[in-house]
C-alpha positions in Angstrom: -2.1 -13.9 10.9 -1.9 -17.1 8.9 0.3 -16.5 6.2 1.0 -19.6 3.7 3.5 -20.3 0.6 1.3 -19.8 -2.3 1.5 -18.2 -9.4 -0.6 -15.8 -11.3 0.1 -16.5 -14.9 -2.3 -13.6 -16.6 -0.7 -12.2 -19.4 0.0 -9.2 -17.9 4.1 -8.0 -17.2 5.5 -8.9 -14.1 6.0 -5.6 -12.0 9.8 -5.7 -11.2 11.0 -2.0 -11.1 13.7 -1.2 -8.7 13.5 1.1 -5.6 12.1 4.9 -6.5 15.0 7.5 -7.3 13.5 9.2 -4.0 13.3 6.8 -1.8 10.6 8.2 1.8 12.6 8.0 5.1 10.2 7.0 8.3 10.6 7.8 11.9 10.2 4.6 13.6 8.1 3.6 17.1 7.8 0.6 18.7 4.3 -0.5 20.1 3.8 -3.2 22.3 0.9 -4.9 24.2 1.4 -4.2 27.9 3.5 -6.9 30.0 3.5 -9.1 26.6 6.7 -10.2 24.6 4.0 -10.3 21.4 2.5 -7.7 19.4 1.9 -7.8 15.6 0.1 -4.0 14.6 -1.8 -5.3 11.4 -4.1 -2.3 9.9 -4.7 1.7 10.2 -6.4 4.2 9.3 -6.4 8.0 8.8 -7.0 9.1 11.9 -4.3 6.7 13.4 -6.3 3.9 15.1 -4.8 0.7 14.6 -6.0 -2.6 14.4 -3.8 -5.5 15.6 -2.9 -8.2 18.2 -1.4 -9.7 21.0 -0.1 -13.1 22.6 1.4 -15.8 20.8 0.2 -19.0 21.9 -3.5 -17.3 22.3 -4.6 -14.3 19.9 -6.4 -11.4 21.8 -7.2 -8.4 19.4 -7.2 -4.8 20.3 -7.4 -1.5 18.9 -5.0 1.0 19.5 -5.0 4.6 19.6 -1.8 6.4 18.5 -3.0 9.7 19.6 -3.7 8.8 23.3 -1.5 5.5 23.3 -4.4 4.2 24.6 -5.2 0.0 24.0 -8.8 -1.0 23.8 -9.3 -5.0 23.9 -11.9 -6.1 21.0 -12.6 -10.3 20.7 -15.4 -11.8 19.9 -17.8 -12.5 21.9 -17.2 -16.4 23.1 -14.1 -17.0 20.9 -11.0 -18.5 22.1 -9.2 -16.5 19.9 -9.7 -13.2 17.8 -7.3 -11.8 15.4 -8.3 -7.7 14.6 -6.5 -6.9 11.3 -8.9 -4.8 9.0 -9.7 -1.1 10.1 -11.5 1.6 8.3 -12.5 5.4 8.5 -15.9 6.3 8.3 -18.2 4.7 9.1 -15.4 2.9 11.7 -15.5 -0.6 11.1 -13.2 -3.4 12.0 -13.0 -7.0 10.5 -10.4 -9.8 11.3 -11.4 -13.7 12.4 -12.2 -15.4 15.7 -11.5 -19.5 16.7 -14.6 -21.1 18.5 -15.1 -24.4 18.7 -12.2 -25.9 15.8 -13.4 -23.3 13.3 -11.9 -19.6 12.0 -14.6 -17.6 11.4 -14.3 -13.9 9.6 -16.1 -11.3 11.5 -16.9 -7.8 11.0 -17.6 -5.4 14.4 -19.4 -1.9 14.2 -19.7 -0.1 17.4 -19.5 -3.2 19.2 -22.0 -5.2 16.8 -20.2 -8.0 15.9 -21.1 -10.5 12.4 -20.1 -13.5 11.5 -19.0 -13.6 8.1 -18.4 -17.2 6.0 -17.9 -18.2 2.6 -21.4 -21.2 2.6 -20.4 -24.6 3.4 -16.4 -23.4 4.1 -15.2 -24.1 8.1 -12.4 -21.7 7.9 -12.7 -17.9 6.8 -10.6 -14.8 7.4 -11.6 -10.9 6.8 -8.4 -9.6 6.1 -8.9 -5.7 5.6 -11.5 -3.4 5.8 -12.9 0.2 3.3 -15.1 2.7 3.6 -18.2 1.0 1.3 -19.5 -2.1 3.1 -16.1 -4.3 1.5 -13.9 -6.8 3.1 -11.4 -8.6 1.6 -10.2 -11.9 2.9 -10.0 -16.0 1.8 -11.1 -19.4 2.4 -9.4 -22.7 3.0 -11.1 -25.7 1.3 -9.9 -27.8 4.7 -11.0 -27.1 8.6 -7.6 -26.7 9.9 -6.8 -23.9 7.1 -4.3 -26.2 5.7 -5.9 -25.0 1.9 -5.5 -24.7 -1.0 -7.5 -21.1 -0.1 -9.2 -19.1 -2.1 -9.6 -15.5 -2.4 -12.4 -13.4 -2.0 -13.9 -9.8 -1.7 -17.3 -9.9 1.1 -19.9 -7.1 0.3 -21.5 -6.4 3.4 -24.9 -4.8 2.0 -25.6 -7.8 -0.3 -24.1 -10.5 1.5 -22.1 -11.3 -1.6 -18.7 -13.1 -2.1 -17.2 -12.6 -5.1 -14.3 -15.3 -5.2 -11.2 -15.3 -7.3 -10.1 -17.3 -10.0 -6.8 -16.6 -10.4 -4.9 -18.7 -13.5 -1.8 -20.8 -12.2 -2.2 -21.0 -8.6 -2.7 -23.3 -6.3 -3.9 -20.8 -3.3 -4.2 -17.3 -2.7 -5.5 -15.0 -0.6 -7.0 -11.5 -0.6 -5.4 -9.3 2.4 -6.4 -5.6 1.4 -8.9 -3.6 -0.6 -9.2 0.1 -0.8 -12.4 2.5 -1.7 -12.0 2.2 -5.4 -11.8 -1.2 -4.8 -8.3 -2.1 -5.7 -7.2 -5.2 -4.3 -3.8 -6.6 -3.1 -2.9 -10.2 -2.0 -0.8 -12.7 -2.8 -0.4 -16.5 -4.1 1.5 -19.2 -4.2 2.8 -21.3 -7.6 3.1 -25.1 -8.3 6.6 -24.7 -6.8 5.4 -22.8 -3.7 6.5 -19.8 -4.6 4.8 -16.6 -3.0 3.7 -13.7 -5.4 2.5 -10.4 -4.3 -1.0 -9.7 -6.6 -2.6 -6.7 -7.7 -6.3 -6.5 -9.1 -7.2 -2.7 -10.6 -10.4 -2.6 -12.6 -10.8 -6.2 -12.6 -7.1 -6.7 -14.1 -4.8 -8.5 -12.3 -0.8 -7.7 -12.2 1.8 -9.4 -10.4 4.3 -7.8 -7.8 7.3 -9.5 -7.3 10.3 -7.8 -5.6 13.3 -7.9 -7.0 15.8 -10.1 -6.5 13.3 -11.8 -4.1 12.6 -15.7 -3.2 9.2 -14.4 -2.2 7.1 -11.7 -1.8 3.5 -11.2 0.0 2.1 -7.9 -0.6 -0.8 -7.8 2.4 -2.3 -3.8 2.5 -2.7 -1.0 0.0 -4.5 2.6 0.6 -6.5 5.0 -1.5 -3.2 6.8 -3.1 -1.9 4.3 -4.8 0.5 2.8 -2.6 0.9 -1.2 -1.7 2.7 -2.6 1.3 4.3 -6.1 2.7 6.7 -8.1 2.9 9.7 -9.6 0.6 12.2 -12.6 1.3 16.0 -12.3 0.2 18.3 -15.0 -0.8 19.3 -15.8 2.9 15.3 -16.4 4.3 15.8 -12.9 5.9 12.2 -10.9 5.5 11.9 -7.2 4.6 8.7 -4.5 4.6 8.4 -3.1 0.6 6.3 0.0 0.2 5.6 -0.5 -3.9 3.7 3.0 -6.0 1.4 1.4 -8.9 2.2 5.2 -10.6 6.2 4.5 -11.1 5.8 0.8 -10.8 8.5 1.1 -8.2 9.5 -1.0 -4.6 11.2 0.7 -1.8 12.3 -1.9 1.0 11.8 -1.0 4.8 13.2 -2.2 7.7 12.4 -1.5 11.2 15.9 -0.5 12.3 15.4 -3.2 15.3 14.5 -5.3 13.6 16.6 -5.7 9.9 15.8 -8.2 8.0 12.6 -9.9 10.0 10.5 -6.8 9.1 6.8 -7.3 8.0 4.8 -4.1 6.6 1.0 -4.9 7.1 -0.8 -1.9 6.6 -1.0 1.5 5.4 -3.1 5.0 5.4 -3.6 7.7 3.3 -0.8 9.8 5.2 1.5 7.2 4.2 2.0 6.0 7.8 2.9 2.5 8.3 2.3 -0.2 10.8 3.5 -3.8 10.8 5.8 -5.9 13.1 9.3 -7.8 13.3 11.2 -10.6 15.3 10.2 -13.9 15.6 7.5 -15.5 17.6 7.3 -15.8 20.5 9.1 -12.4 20.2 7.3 -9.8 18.2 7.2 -5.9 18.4 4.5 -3.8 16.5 5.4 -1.0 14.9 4.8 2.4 13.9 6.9 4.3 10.5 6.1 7.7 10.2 7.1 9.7 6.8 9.7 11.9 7.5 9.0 15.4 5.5 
């Protein structure tokens, strides 16, 4: 998943509450592609099917089935390369991007009836998550190669609609999640290249920076009011963040093989996790269930 350094100055407070005085504790399972040393598990849903990836050098999406640990492989049709990140409940829907030909193109797949999906006259596009009402969220870059600046942007299936973002003070951004009240998380970078987690509720935006961090990316949220991703510390070490708009509060998470190169991606309902750590060409997905 490309991920970029990208400010949001909105008037709005800068979230920077400390960890929850109860923090959740997650039993932890590694999931890998078979006979590959790269896995990155990027979205989830209720029922725990999982959207995700495989192979470093070239991308080969999949579903994943945590119930019968069963992988089902889902590119597009023709592409060199498909990424699967967004994943949905009802009606089950998928959405991620495929390479063909020099271009990254979003795409959404519904019992195997795949659409292309690009902002008009943009080369490079990515669907980045998936709900339940004909939504994607995802970005575009204003170059071929997805070198940016990008721009954020929620797809309405139904209408064929972009709605892009305009977000004051940065110089790229990028929408990775939206939920069913249409919530939606990202992140941007600043004039320093600083990365800032974002926040829209109700068409207001709010910034969500962990604290103490060089960086933060926030990259999923769900329908209860929980956000997820990723944070940097001092040293360039990366750590998962589970943050709860109610209590305005960040909890880091660590895969515990994998401290300090965790990435949370996604999150359902349930509260169940799913993301990845190491360093490519050596990547594990994972899987944190809350402990009760």
């Amino acid at each position: 998943m490309k991920r970029k350094s990208f400010p949001l100055s909105l008037g709005v407070a800068v979230l920077l509450c400390m960890s929850a005085a109860f923090a959740q504790t997650y039993n932890f399972q590694t999931i890998n592609y078979p006979n590959d040393t790269f896995t990155q598990l990027l979205g989830i849903n209720n029922t725990n099917e999982i959207a995700g990836y495989h192979g470093a050098d070239t991308n080969k999406g999949f579903t994943y089935s945590l119930k019968t640990a069963k992988f089902t492989d889902l590119n597009y049709p023709g592409s060199q390369q498909t990424q699967v990140i967004g994943i949905n409940n009802d009606p089950f829907k998928v959405s991620g991007f495929y390479v063909s030909k020099h271009k990254t193109v979003g795409f959404t797949d519904y019992q195997g009836t795949f659409t292309s999906v690009a902002f008009p006259k943009k080369s490079f596009n990515q669907l980045l998550s998936q709900n339940d009402y004909g939504q994607a969220a995802g970005y575009y870059s204003t170059k071929a190669d997805g070198s940016g600046p990008d721009t954020a942007y929620v797809f309405d299936e139904d209408g064929g609609v972009f709605e892009a973002f305009t977000i004051p003070g940065s110089v790229s951004a990028q929408a990775t999640g939206i939920n069913n009240a249409s919530s939606v998380c990202g992140f941007f970078v600043d004039a320093a290249g600083v990365n800032h987690g974002w926040l829209r509720i109700l068409g207001h935006f709010h910034v969500l920076d962990y604290p103490g961090s060089t960086g933060t990316q926030a990259l999923g949220l769900n329908n209860k009011g929980l956000v997820v991703g990723f944070w940097t510390d001092t040293s360039g070490n990366t750590h998962g963040f589970v943050y709860t708009v109610a209590t305005q509060s960040f909890v880091s998470v660590d895969d515990p093989s994998g401290i300090g190169s965790t990435v949370v991606n996604g999150i359902n309902d349930n509260g169940v996790l799913v993301g990845f750590y190491g360093a490519a060409p050596l990547n594990s997905g994972f899987v944190a269930s809350p402990q009760e």
